[in-house]
Z-matrix of the N, CA and C atoms (Angstrom, degrees):
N
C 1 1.427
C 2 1.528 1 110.60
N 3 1.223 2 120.31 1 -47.11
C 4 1.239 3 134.82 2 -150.26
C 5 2.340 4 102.49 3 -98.05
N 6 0.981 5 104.90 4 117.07
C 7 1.767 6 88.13 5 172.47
C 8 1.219 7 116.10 6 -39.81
N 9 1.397 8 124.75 7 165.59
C 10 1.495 9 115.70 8 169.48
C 11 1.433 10 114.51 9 -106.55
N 12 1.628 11 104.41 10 0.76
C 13 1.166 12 115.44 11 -169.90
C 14 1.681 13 107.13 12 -102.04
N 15 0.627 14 118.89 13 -38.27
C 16 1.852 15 137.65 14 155.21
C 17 1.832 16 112.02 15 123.13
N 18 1.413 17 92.14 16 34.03
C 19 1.743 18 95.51 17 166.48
C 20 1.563 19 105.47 18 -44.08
N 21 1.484 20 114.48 19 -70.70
C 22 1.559 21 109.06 20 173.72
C 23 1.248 22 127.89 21 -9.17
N 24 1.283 23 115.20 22 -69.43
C 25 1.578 24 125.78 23 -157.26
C 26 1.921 25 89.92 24 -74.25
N 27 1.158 26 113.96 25 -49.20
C 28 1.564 27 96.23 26 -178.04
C 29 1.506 28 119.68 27 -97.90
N 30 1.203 29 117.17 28 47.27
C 31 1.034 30 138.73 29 -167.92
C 32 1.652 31 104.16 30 -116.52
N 33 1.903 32 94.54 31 -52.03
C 34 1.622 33 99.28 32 -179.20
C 35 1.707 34 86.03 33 -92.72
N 36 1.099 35 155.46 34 -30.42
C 37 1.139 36 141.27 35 171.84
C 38 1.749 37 129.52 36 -38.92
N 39 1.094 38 97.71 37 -36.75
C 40 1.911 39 141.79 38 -170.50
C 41 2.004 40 88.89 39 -81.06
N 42 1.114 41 117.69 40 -68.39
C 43 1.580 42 119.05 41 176.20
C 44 1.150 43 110.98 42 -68.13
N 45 1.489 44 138.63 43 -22.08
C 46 1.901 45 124.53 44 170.86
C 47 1.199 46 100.53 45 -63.20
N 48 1.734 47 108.83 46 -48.65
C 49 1.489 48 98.39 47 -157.75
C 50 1.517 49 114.53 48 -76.09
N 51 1.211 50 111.14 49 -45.00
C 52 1.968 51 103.84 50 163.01
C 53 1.612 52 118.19 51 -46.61
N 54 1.381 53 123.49 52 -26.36
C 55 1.822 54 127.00 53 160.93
C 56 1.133 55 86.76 54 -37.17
N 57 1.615 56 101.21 55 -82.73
C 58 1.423 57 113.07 56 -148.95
C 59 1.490 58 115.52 57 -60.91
N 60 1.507 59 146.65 58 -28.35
C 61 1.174 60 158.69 59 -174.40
C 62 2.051 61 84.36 60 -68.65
N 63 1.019 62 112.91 61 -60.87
C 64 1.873 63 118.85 62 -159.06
C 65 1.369 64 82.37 63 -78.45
N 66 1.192 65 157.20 64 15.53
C 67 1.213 66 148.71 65 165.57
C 68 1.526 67 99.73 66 -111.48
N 69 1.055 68 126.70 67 -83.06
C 70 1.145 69 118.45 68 157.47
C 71 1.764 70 130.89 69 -1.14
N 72 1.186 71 79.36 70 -74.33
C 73 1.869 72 96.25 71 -175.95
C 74 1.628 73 102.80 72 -55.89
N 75 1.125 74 126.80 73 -54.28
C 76 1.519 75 137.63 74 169.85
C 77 1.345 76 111.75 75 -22.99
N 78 1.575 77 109.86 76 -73.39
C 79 1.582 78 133.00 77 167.89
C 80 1.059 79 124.76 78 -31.67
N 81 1.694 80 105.52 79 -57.83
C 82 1.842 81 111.47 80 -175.29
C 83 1.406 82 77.06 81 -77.48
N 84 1.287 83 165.57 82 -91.65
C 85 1.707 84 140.62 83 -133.71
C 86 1.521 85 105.15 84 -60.78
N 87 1.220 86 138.43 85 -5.94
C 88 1.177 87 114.14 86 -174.48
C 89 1.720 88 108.36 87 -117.71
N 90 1.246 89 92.84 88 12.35
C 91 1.652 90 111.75 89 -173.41
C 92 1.607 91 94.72 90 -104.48
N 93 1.415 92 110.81 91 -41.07
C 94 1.721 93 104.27 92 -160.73
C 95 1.712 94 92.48 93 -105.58
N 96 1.939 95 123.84 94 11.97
C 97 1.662 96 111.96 95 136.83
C 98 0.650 97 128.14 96 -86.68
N 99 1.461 98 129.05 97 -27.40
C 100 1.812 99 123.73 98 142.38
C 101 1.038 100 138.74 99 -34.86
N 102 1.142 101 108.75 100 -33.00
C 103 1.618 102 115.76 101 -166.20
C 104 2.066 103 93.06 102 -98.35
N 105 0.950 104 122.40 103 -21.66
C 106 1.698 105 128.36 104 -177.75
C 107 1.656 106 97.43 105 -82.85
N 108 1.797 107 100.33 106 -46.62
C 109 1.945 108 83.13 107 178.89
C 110 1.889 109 113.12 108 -84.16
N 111 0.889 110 113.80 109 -21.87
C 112 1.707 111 110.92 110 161.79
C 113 1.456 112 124.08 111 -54.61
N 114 1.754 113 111.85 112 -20.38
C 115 1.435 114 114.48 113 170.29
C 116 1.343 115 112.15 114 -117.88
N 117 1.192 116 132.49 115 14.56
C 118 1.378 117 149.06 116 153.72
C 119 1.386 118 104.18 117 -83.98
N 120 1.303 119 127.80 118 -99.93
C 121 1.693 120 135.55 119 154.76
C 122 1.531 121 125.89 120 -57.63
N 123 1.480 122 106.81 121 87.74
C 124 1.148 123 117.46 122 -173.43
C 125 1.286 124 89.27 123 -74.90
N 126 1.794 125 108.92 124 171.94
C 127 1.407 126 110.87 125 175.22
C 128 1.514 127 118.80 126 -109.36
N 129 1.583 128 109.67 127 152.89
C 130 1.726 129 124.78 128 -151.16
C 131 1.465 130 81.30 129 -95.26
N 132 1.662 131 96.11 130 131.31
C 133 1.304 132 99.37 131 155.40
C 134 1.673 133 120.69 132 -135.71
N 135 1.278 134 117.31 133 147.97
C 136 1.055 135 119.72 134 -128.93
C 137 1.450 136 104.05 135 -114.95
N 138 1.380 137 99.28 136 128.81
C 139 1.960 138 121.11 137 -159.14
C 140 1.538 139 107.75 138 -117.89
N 141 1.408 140 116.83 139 145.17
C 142 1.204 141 123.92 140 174.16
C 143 1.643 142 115.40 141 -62.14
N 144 0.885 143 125.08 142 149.58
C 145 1.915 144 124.16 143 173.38
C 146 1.379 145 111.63 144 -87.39
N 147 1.309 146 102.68 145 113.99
C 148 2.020 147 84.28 146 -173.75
C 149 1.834 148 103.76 147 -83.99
N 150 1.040 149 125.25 148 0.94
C 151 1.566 150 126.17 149 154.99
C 152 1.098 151 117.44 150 -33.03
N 153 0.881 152 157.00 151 127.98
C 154 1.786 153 152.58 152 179.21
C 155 1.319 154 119.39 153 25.76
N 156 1.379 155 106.98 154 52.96
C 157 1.359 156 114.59 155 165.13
C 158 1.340 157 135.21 156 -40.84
N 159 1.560 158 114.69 157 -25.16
C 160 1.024 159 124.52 158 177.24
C 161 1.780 160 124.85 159 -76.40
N 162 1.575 161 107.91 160 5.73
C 163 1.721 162 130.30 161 160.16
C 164 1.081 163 109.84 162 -106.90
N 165 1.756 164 124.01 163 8.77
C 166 1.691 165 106.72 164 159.07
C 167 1.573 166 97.65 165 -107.21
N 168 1.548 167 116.47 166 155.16
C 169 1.510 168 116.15 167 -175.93
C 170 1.593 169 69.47 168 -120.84
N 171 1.760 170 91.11 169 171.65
C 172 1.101 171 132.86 170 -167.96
C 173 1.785 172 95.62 171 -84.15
N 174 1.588 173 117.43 172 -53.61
C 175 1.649 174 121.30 173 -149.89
C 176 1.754 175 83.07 174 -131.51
N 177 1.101 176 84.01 175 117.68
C 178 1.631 177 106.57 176 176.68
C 179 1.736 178 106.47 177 -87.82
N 180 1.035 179 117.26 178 116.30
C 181 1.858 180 114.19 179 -171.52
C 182 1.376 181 99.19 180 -107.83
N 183 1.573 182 129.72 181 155.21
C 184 1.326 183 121.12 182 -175.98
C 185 1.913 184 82.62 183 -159.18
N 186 1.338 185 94.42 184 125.88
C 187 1.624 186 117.18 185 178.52
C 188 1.572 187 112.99 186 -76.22
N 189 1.262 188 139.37 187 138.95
C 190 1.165 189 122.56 188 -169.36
C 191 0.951 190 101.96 189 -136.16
N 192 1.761 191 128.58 190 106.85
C 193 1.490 192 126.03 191 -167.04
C 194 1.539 193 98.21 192 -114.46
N 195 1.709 194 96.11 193 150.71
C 196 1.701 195 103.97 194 -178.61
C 197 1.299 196 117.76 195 -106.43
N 198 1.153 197 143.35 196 145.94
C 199 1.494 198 134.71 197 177.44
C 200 1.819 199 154.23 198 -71.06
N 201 2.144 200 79.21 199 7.54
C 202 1.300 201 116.17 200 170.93
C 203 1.322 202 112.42 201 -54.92
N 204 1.628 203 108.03 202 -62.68
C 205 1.298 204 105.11 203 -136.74
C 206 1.145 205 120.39 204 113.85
N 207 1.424 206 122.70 205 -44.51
C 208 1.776 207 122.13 206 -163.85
C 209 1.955 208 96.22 207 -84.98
N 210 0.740 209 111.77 208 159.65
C 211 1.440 210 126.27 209 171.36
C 212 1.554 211 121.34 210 -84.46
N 213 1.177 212 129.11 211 153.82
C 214 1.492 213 122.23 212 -174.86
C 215 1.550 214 106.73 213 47.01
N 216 1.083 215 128.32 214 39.84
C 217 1.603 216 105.19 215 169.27
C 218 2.133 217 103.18 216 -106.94
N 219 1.273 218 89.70 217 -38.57
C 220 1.242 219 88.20 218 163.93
C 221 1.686 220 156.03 219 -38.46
């Protein structure tokens, strides 16, 4: 079954390392389109408008009603 010469053993030796090369290779392309859309589409970061400042509040309050009915269960 087996060569006597040891084609076998570097045969499956010969196919890890092409896995690993097409695994590899995959990675670095999907690492260096990330890295092309991160300097294409930088990221927005997000600032108050000093335009009518006086429609942004400081403490944002948000009421939290439950569908009981009972009070405080919420």
């Amino acid at each position: 079954m087996a060569d006597t010469n040891g084609k076998s053993s570097s045969g499956t030796n010969e196919l890890f390392l092409n896995a690993a090369i097409g695994f590899l290779s995959v990675l670095l392309i999907v690492l260096v389109a990330a890295l092309f859309t991160r300097i294409i589409y930088p990221r927005i970061f997000n600032e108050r408008a000093e335009l009518q400042s006086e429609l942004i509040s400081e403490i944002i309050q948000i009421e939290v009603l439950n569908g009981c009915g009972i009070s405080g269960i919420a």
